[in-house]
Legacy VTK file of the C-alpha trace (Angstrom):
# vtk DataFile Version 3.0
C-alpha trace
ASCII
DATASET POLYDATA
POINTS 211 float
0.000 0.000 0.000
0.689 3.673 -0.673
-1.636 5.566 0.910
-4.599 5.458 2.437
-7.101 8.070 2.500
-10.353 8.287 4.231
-12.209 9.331 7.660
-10.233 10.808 10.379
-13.068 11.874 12.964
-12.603 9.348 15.890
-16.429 7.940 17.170
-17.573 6.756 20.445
-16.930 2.585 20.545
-19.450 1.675 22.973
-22.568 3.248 24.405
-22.443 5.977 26.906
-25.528 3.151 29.298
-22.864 0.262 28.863
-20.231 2.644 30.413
-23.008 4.206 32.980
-24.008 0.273 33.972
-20.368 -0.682 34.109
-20.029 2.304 36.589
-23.107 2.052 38.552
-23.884 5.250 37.435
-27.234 5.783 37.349
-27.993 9.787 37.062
-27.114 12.263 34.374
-24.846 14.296 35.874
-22.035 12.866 35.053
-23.116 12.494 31.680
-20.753 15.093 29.561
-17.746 13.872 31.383
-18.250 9.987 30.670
-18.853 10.839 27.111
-15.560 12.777 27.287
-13.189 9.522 28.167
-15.631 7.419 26.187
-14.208 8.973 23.190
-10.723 9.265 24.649
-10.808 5.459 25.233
-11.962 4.878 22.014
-8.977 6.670 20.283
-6.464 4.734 22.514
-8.214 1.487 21.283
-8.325 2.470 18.003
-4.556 3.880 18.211
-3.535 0.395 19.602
-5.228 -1.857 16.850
-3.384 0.381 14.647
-5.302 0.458 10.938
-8.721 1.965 10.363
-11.595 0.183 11.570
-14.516 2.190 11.378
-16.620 2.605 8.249
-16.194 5.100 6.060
-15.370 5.590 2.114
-11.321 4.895 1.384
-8.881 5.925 -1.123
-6.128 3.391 -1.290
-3.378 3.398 -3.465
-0.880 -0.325 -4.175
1.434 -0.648 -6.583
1.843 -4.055 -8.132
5.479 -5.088 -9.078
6.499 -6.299 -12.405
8.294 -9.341 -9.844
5.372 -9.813 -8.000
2.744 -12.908 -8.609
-0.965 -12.016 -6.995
-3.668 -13.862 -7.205
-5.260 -11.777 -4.654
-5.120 -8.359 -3.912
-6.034 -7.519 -0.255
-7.390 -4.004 1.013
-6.120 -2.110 4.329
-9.671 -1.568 5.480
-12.756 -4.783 5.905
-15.593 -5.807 5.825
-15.663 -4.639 2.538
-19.163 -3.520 1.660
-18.783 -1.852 -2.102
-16.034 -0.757 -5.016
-17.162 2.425 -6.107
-14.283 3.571 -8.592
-10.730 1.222 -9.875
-7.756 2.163 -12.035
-4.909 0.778 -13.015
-2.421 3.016 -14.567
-4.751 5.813 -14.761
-7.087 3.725 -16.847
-10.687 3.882 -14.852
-12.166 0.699 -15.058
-15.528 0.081 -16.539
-18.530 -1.184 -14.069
-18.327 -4.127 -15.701
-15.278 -4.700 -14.840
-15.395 -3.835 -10.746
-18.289 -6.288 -11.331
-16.121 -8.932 -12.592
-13.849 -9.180 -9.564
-14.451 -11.837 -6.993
-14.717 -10.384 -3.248
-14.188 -11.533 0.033
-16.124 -9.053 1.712
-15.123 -9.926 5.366
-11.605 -10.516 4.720
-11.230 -7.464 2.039
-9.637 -9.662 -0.304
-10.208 -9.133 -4.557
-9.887 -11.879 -7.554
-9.965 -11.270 -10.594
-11.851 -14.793 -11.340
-12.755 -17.562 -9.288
-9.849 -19.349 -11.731
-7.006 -17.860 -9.656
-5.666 -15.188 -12.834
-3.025 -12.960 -11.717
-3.075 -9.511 -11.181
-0.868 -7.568 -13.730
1.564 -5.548 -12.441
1.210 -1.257 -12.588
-0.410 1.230 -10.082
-3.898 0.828 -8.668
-6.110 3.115 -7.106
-9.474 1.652 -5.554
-12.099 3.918 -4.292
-14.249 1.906 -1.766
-16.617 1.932 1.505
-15.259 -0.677 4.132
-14.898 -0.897 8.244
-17.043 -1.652 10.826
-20.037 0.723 12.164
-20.026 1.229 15.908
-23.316 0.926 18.310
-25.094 4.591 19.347
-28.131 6.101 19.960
-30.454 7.585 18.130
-32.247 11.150 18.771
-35.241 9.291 19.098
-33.590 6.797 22.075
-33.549 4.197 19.177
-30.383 1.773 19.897
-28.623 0.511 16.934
-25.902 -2.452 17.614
-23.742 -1.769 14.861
-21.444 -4.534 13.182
-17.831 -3.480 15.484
-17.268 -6.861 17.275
-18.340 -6.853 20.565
-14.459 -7.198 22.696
-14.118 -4.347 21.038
-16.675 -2.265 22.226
-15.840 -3.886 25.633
-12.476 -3.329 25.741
-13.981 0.335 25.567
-16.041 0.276 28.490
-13.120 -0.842 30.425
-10.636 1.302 29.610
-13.179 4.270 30.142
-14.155 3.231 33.478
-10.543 2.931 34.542
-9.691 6.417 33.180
-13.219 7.346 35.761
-12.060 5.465 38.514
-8.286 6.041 38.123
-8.279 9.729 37.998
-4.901 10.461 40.449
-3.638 7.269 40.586
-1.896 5.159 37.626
-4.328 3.567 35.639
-2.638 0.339 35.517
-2.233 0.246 39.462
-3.592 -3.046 41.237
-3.581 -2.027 44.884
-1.641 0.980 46.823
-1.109 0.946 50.724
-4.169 2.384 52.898
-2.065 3.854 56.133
1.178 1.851 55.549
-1.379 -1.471 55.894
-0.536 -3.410 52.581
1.334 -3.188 49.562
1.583 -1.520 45.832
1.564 -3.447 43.095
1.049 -2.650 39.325
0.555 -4.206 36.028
2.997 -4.651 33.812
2.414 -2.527 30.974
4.322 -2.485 28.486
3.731 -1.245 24.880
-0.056 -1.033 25.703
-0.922 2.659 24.414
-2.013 3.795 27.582
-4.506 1.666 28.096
-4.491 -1.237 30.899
-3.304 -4.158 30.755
-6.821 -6.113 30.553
-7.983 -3.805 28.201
-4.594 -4.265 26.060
-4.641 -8.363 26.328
-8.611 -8.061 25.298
-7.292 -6.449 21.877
-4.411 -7.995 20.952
-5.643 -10.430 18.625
-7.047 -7.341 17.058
-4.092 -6.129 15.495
-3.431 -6.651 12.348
-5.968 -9.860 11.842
-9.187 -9.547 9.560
-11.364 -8.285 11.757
LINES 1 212
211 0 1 2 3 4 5 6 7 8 9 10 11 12 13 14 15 16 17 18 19 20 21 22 23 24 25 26 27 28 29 30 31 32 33 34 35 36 37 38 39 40 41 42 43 44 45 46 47 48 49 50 51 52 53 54 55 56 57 58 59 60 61 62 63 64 65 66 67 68 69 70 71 72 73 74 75 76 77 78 79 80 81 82 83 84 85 86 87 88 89 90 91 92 93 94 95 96 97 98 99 100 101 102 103 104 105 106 107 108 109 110 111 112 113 114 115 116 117 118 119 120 121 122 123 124 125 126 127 128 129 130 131 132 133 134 135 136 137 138 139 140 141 142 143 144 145 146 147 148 149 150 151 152 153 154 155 156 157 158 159 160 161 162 163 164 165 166 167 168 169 170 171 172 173 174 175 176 177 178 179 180 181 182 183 184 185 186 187 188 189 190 191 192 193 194 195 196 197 198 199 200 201 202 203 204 205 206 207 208 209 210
């Protein structure tokens, strides 16, 4: 891949109730606050899965090498959901053609024919809508689940009730001393992004898979 182009705005992963119940928050008081390291939690997740996951329309540029032997040509953002524009050396291809190709929606993979052809070598730009859409509300109260897989959401949740619950104190902090009674302890975390540790091991089989 070359680049990647597409939505930058960073959305909530996980309902503002599922943080509230996780909280045992049951007012709205708090509201505005929670919805402040909802979002916050969601950009560390999303920061620590490292590629795009939410949907949105993409611009993604490859280059095939004349060396190179693909029978499949895999995108940087899935589910795939629809091919709107595709070029190859600055030649648009017809709809015809996107119509040809043989997709793997979930894992964002394209054929040119069920018979395995390869691709030809030469730059490609493919213009399409792909990621995952994340639960919320609707004016009208209505609930929508979304397609983002449920950990994730979780992992959410947890991280943004630690950032509630560990404001002055570090977040990944298992137990501190009450009156010299006790002992600290903390996770190890290492290379997690900021989030804790939990959260972290919830998501690792996140990065980088087909979602």
């Amino acid at each position: 891949m070359l680049s990647l182009d597409g939505p930058t705005t960073v959305l909530p992963l996980a309902l503002l109730a599922d943080l509230k119940a996780e909280l045992g928050i049951l007012g709205t008081s708090d509201d505005t606050q929670l919805s402040e390291r909802l979002l916050e939690a969601s950009a560390l997740v999303l920061d620590f899965i490292g590629r795009p996951v939410l949907s949105g329309q993409w611009t993604e540029e490859f280059v095939i090498e004349g060396g190179d032997h693909l029978k499949e040509i895999s995108l940087a953002v899935r589910p795939l959901a629809s091919i709107s524009s595709f070029s190859r050396n600055g030649q648009d291809w017809t709809q015809d053609q996107i119509d040809s190709l043989v997709l793997d929606r979930r894992a964002g993979l394209l054929s040119r024919s069920t018979h395995g052809r390869w691709w030809p070598h030469g730059m490609y730009v493919a213009v399409y809508t792909a990621g995952y859409t994340p639960p919320e509300v609707a004016q009208d109260g209505t609930v929508t689940k979304g397609t983002l897989p449920i950990t994730i959401s979780r992992a959410t949740v947890l991280a943004a009730a630690s950032m509630m619950q560990g404001i002055g104190r570090d977040l990944n902090l298992k137990s501190e001393s009450v009156q010299g009674v006790g002992s600290t302890s903390w996770n190890i975390a290492s290379g997690t992004g900021g989030l804790p540790q939990q959260v972290a091991d919830m998501l690792l089989s996140y990065q980088g898979r087909n979602l």
